[in-house]
C-alpha positions in Angstrom: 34.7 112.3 142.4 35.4 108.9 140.9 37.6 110.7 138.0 39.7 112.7 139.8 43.1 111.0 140.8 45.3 113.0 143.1 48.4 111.8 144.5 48.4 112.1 147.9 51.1 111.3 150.3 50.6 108.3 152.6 50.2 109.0 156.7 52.1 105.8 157.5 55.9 105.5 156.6 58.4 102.8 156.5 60.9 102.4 159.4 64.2 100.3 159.4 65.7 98.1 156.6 62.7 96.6 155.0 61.2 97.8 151.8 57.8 98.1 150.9 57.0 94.5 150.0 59.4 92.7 151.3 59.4 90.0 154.4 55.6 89.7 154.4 55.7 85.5 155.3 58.1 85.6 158.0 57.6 89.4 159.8 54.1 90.7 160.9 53.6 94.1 160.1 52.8 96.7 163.5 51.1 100.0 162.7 52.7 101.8 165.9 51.9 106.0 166.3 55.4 107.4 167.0 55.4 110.5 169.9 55.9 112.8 166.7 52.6 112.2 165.8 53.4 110.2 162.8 52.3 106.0 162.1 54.9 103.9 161.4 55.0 100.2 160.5 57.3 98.0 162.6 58.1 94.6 161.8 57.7 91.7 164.3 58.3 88.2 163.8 55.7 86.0 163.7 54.7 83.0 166.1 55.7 79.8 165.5 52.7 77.3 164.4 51.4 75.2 166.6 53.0 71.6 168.0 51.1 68.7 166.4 51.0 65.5 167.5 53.5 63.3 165.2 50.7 60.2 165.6 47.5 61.4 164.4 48.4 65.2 163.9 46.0 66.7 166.6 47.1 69.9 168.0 49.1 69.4 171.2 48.1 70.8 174.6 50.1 72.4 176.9 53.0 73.6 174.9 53.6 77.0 174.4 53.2 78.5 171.1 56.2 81.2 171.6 60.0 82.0 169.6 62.9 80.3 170.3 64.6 83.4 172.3 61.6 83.2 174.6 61.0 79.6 175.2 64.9 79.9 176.2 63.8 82.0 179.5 61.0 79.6 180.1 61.6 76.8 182.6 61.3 73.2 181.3 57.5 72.0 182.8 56.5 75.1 181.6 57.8 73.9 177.9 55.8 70.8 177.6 53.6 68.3 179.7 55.1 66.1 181.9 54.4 62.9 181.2 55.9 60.2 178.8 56.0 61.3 175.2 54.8 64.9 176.5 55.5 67.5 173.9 55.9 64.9 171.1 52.4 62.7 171.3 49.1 63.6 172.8 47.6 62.0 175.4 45.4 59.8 173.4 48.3 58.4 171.0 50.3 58.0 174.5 47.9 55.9 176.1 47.3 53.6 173.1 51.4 53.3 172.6 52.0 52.2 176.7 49.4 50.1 176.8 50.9 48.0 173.4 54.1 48.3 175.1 52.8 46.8 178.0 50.9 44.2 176.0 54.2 43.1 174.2 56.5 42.9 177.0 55.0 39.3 178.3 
């Protein structure tokens, strides 16, 4: 019946020390089914966007899209490429800047 407003209860409550509406651009919201039966929502932070070349802006290869805490555990080649400018330019934008070093050193 499109007239008939009840109130009922929602399934899925809040846990921990975030209100309804709050931390929505920085935490992801989990809908996890406790062991009691009940669904909760957990908060999880969200990923980190992804690196960009500082040249032409083209999404760099090869670098982990991952939190801080995590990227901390990680060894270094795993972090970025390794080659020259690897993890700040991509390989295009490298290429071009080597070779007009190379052209200016003479």
């Amino acid at each position: 019946m499109p007239g008939n407003k009840s109130k009922i209860k929602p399934k899925i409550t809040l846990e921990g020390r975030y209100g309804r509406f709050k931390a929505r651009k920085r935490l992801r919201m989990l809908y996890v089914k406790v062991p009691g039966g009940r669904t909760v929502i957990q908060f999880k932070k969200k990923k980190p966007s992804k690196a960009q070349c500082k040249n032409c802006g083209k999404v760099l290869l090869g670098v982990p899209r991952q939190l801080s805490v995590k990227l901390r555990n990680m060894p270094k080649t795993a972090k970025r490429p390794e080659r020259p400018y690897g993890g700040v330019l991509c390989s295009k934008c490298t290429r071009i800047l080597l070779k007009t070093q190379a052209r200016t050193e003479k």
